[in-house]
C-alpha positions in Angstrom: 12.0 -0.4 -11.0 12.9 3.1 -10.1 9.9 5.6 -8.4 9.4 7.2 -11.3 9.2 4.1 -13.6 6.3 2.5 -10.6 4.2 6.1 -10.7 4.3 5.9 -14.6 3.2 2.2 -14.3 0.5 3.4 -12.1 -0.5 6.4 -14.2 -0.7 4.0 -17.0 -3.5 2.0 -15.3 -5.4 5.4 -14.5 -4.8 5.9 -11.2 -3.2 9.5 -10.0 -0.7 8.3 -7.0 0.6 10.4 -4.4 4.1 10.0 -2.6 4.4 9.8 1.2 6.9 9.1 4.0 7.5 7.9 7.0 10.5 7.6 9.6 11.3 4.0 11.6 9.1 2.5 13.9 6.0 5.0 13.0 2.8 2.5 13.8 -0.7 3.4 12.5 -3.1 2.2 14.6 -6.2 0.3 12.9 -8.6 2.2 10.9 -10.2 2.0 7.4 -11.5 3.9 4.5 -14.7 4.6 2.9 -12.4 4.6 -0.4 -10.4 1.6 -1.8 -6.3 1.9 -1.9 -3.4 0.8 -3.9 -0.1 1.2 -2.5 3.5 0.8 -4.1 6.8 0.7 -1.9 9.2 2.4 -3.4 11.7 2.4 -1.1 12.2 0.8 2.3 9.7 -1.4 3.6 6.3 -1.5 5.9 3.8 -3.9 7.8 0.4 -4.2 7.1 -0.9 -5.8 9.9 -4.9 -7.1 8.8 -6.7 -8.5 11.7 -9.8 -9.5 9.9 -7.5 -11.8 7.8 -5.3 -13.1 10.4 -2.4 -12.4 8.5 0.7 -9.2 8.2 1.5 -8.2 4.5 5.4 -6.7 4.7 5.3 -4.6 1.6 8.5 -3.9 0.3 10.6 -1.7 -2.5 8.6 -2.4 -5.5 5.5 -4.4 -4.2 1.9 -3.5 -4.6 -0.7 -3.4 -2.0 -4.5 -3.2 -3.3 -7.0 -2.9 -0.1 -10.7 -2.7 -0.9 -12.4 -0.1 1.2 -13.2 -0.7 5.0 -10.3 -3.4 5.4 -9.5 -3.1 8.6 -5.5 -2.7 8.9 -3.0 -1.0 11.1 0.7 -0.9 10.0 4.6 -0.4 11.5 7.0 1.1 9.0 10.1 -0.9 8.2 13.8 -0.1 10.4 14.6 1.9 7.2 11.8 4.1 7.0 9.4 3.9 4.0 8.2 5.7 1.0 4.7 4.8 -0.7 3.1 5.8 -3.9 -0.7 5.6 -2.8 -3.7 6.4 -5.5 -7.6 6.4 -4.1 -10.2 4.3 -6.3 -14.4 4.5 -5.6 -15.1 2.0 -3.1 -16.0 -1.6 -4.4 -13.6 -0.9 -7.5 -11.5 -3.6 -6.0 -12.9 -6.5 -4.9 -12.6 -9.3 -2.7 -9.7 -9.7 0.0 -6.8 -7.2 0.0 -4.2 -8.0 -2.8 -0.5 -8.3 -2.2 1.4 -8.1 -5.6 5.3 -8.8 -5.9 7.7 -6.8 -7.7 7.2 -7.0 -11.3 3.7 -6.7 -11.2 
């Protein structure tokens, strides 16, 4: 799917997603958020690294990430740089663990 076609996907759901960027190699370190997040790759590719859950999420062109509010996660963008589509929801609208979708969702 193009950017535009994943933003209208998303708009279609409800949810008013914002585009951001990052170079090669940027790292966040961990943190969380009082609000829960979906995030699409629309191009390029980044890590999610969630310690709580032992476990890295490489989110890629076209993949969904859902993380419910005070998930604990750093992340490294990709050796191509990155661009996300990434729309706020109330905390506790998602539930459970954080969400990895595949393309196509």
């Amino acid at each position: 799917m193009t950017p535009a076609e994943l933003e209208a996907r998303l708009r279609a759901e409800g949810l008013a997603p914002s585009p951001w960027s990052n170079e090669p190699g940027r790292r966040y370190f961990a943190h969380t958020h009082a609000y829960d997040k979906v995030l699409v790759a629309t191009v390029g590719s980044i890590t999610f690294h969630l310690p709580e859950f032992r476990r890295d999420v490489k989110l890629r062109a076209g993949e969904r990430l859902e993380l419910p509010a005070h998930t604990v996660h750093a992340a490294t963008v990709g050796e191509a740089g990155v661009t996300c589509l990434e729309a706020h929801l109330p905390a506790g609208a998602l539930a459970g663990e954080p969400r990895h979708l595949p393309a196509g969702w």
